[in-house]
C-alpha positions in Angstrom: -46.1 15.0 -0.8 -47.8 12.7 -3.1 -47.3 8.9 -3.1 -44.7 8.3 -5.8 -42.6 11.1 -4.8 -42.9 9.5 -1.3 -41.7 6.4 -2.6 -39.2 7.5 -4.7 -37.3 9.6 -2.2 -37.6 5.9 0.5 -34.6 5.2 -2.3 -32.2 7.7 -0.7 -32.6 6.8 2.5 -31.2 4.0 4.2 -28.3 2.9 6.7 -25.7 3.9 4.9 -26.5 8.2 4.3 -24.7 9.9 7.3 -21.5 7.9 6.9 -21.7 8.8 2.3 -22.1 12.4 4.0 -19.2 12.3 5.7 -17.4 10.8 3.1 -18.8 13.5 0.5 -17.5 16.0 3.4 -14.0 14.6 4.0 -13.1 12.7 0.8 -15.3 14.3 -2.2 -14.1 12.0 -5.3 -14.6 8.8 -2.7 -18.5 9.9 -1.6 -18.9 10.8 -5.3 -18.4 6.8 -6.1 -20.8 6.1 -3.1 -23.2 8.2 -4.4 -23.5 6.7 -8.3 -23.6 3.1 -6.0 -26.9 1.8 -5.1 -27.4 1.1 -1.0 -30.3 -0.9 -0.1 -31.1 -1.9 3.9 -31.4 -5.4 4.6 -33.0 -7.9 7.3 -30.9 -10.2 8.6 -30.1 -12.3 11.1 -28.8 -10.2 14.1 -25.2 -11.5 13.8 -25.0 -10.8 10.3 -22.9 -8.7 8.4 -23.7 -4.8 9.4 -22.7 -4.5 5.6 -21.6 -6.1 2.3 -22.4 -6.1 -1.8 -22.6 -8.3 -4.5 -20.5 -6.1 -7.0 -23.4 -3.5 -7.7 -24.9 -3.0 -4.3 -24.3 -2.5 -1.1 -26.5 -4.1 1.9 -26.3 -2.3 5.3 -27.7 -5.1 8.1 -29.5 -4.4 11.4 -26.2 -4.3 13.2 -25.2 -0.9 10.9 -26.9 1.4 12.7 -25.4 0.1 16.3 -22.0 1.3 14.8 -20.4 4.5 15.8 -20.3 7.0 12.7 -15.9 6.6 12.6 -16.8 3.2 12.0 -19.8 3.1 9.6 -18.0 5.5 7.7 -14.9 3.3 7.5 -17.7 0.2 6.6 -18.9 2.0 3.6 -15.7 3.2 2.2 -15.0 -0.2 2.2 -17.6 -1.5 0.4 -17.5 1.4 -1.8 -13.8 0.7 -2.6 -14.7 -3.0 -3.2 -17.6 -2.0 -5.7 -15.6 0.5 -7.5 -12.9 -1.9 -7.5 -15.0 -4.4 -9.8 -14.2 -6.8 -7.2 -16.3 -9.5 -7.3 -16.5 -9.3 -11.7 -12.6 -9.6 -11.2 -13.2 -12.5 -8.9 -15.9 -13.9 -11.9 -13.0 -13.8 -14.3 -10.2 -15.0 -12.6 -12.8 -18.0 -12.2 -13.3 -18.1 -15.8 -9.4 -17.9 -16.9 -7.9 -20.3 -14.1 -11.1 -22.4 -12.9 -11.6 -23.0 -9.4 -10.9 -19.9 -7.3 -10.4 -20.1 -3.5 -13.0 -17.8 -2.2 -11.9 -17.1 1.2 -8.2 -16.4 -0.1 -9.4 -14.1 -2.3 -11.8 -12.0 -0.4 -8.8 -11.9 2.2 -6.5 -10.3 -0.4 -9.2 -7.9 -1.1 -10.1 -6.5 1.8 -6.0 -6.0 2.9 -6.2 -4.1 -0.4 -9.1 -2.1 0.5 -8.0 -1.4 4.7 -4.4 -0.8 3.2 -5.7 2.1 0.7 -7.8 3.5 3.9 -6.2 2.8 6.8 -4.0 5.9 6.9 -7.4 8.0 7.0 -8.1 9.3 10.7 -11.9 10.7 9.9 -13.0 6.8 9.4 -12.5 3.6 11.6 -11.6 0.4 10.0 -12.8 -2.8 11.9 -10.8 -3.9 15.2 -7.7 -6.7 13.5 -8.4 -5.2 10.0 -6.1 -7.3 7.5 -4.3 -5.2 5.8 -2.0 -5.7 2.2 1.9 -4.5 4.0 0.7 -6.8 7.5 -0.6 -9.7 4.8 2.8 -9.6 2.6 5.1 -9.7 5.9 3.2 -13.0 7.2 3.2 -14.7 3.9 6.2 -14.0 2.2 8.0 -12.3 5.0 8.3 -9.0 2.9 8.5 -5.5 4.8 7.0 -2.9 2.4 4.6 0.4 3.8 1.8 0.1 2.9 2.2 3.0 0.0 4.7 0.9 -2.1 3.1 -2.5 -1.6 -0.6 -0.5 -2.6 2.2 0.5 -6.0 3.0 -3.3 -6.1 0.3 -5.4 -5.9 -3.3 -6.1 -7.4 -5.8 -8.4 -6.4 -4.8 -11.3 -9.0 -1.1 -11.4 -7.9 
């Protein structure tokens, strides 16, 4: 194989691949948006995140590949859901509209979106204590919705 086409194919290959493959397997239109993402392995420290993006890519950290696949799977969907989601350019507007956004509050509300819209999935594993949007809505405002009508209900800004 010559050099280039080498180094090209390095591009397809990274943490992330068996857990898009099961997601291209069990959920088709989901793996489709994992496959237009770009995924990129990253050093890190070794209690970093196993994975996270910045809107546009997703980063899969040493501690990835330690996962079982139920639960890399679930990680990517995740971040695949956040991506496809435009949550962090949402985040960048809501900034721009309101001024100061609280971060942490923010990225809590996103990911009960996210483990909400998944968590009824039995072919992926969500992180142990996932927050998710029905669980989040019951603490806060002490509201009992599933999570189906609350998903209906609710969008990041509210």
């Amino acid at each position: 194989m010559p050099p280039e086409a080498a180094a090209a194919g390095a591009v397809y290959r990274h943490r992330g691949t068996r857990a898009i493959q099961r997601m291209v397997e069990y959920a088709p239109a989901t793996g489709s948006l994992a496959l237009w993402m770009r995924h990129r392995d990253a050093d890190g420290p070794e209690g970093g995140p196993a994975a996270a993006n910045d809107g546009a890519t997703i980063r899969y950290g040493p501690r990835f590949e330690g996962l079982s696949l139920a639960r890399q799977t679930g990680l990517v969907a995740h971040q695949v859901l956040h991506v496809a989601l435009r949550h962090v350019p949402r985040c960048q507007e809501l900034r721009r509209q309101i001024g100061d956004v609280d971060h942490a509050l923010f990225n809590i509300c996103a990911d009960a979106i996210v483990n909400s819209a998944l968590g009824h999935l039995g072919w992926l594993e969500l992180e142990p204590g996932a927050v998710r949007l029905e669980e989040l809505l019951r603490q806060t405002l002490g509201t009992t919705q599933p999570a189906e009508t609350a998903l209906l209900e609710w969008d990041l800004e509210s």
